[in-house]
C-alpha positions as CSV (number, residue, x, y, z in Angstrom):
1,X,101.8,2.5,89.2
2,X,102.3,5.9,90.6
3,X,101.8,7.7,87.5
4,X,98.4,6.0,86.7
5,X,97.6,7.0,90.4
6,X,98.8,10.7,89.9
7,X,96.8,10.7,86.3
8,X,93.8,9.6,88.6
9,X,93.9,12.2,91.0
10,X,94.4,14.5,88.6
11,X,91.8,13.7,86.5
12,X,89.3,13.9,90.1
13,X,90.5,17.4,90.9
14,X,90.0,18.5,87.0
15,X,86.3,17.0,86.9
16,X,85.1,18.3,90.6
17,X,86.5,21.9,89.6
18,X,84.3,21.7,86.3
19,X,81.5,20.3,87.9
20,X,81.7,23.2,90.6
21,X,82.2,25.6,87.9
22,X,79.1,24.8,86.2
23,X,76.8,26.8,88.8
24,X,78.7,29.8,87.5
25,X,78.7,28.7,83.9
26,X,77.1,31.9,81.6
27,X,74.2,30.6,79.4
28,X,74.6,32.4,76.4
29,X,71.5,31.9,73.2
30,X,72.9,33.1,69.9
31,X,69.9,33.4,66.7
32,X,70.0,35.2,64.0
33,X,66.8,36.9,63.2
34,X,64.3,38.8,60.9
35,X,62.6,43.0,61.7
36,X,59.3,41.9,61.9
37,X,56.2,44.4,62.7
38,X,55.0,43.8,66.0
39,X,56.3,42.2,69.3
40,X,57.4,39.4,68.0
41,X,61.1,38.6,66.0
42,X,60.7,36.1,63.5
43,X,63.7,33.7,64.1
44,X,66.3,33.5,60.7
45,X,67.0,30.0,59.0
46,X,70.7,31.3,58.1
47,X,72.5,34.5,58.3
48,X,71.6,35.0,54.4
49,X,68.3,35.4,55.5
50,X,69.2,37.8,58.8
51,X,68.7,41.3,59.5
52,X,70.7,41.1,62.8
53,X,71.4,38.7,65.7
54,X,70.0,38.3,68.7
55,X,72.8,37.3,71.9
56,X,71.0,36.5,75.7
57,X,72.7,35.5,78.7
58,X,72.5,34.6,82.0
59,X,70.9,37.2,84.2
60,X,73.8,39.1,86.3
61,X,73.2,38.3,89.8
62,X,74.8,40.9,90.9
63,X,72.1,43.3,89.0
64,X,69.1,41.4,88.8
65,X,68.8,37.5,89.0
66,X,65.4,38.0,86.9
67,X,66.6,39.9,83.8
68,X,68.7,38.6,81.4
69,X,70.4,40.5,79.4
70,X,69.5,40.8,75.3
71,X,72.1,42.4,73.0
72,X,71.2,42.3,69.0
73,X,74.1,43.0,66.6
74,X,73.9,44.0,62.9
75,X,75.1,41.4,60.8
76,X,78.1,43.1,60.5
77,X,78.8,43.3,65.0
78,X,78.1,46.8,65.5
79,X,75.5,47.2,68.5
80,X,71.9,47.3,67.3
81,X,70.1,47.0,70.6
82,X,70.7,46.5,74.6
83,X,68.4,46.4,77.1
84,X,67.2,43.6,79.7
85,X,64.2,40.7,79.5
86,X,62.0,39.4,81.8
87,X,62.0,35.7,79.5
88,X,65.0,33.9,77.8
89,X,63.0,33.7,74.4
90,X,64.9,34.7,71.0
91,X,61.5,35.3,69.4
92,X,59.9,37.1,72.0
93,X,61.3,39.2,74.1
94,X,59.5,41.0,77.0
95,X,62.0,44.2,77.4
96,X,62.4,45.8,81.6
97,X,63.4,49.1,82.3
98,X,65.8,51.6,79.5
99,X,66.4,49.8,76.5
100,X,69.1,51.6,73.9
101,X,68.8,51.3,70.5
102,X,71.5,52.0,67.6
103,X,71.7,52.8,64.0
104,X,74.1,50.8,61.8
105,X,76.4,53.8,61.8
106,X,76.8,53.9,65.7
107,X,74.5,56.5,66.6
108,X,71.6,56.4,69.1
109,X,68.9,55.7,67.4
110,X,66.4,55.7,70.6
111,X,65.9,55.5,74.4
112,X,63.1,54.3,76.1
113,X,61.8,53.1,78.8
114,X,59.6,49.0,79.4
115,X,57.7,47.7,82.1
116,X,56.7,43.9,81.7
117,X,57.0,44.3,77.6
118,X,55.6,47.6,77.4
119,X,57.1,51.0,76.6
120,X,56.1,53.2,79.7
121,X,57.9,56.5,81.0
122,X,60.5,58.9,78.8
123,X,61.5,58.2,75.6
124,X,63.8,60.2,72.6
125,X,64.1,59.3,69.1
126,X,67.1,60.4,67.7
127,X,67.4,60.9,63.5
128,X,70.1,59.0,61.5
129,X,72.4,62.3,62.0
130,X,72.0,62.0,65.8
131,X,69.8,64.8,66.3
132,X,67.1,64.8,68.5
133,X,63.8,63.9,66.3
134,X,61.2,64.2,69.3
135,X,61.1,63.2,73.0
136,X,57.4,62.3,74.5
137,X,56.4,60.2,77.5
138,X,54.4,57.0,77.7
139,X,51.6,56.4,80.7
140,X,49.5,53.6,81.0
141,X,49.8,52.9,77.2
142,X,49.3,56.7,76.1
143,X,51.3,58.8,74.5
144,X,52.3,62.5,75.2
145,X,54.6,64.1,72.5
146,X,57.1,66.4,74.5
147,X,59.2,67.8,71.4
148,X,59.7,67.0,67.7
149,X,62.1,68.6,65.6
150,X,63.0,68.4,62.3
151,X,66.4,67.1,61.0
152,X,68.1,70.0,61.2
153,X,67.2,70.5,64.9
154,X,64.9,73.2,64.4
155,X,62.3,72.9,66.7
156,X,58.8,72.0,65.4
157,X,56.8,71.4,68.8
158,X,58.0,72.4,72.3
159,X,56.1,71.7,75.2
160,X,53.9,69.1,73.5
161,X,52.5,71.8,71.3
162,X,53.2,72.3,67.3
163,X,53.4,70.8,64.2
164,X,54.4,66.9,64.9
165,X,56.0,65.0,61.8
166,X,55.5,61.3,62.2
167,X,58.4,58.9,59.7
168,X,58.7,55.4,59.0
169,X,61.1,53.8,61.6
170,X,64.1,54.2,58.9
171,X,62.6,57.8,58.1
172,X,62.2,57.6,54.1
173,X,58.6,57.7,54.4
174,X,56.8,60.5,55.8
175,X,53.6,59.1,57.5
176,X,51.5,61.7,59.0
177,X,51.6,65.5,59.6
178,X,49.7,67.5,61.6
179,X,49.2,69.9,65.2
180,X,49.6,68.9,68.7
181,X,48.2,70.4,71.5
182,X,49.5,69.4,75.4
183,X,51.1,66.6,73.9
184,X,48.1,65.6,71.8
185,X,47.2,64.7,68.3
186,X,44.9,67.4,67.0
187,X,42.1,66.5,64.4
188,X,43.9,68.7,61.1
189,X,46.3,65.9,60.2
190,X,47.3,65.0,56.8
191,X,48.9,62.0,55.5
């Protein structure tokens, strides 16, 4: 009889420390999902049809009991992206303050800056190499080009005036070309 009583007790204790633990308990959303153009990430059925995954948690109350926390991995765990969102959603994300992103090789790919979704304040591009590619600032949904350099790091615009070389996002496809002026796109562009 007192071993069914000490199982009973025990099994009290275990269940009122779990329950109390729960408060505490890290909500973590795993998804695999597709690049897609735009705001939006289409969510993957499978990881055969992923380009990365997408991992949010529970905000960090000791940082910020709003944000929580979105980290996106290649398909293979190296780091793809970090930053912080103001909603839990997989598919739509609404990024707050510096958000890092990475090549699949490790490098810095870019750093910017979002407030409430939307890029705002410094940001630098880096090449696949991890040289700098250009650096501009974004106010009020405008943007000033800073610097832009070319891969080799020879400088092409400094001080938000130059020649400004605009690539794909994965830079094998040369967009646009043309002069900037105070951090402005001139009118002689070609591409």
């Amino acid at each position: 009889m007192r071993k069914v009583i000490y199982l009973f007790v025990v099994i009290i204790v275990f269940c009122a420390e779990k329950a109390s633990a729960q408060k505490d308990t890290v909500w973590v959303c795993m998804k695999y999902a597709k690049n897609s153009n735009g705001e939006r990430t289409e969510i993957a059925e499978n990881r055969d049809s992923a380009d990365f995954m997408r991992m949010i948690t529970t905000p960090d109350s000791s940082v910020d009991k709003t944000l929580y926390p979105v980290n996106d991995f290649y398909l293979n765990g190296k780091l793809k992206l970090r930053s912080l969102s103001i909603v839990n959603m997989a598919a739509h994300t609404l990024f707050q303050g510096t958000c890092l992103e990475y090549y699949p090789n490790g490098l810095k790919k870019s750093i910017s800056n979002f407030e409430k979704g939307n890029q705002e304040g410094d940001i630098n591009k880096y090449y696949p190499n991890g040289k700098i590619y250009m650096s501009g600032s974004y106010y009020q949904h405008k943007f000033k080009l800073i610097e832009c350099r070319d891969s080799t790091g020879k400088e092409l615009a400094e001080n938000g005036n130059g020649k400004w070389i605009k690539y794909s996002d994965d830079f094998k496809i040369l967009y646009s070309e043309g002069p900037v002026e105070g951090g402005i796109q001139q009118y002689d562009w070609k591409g």
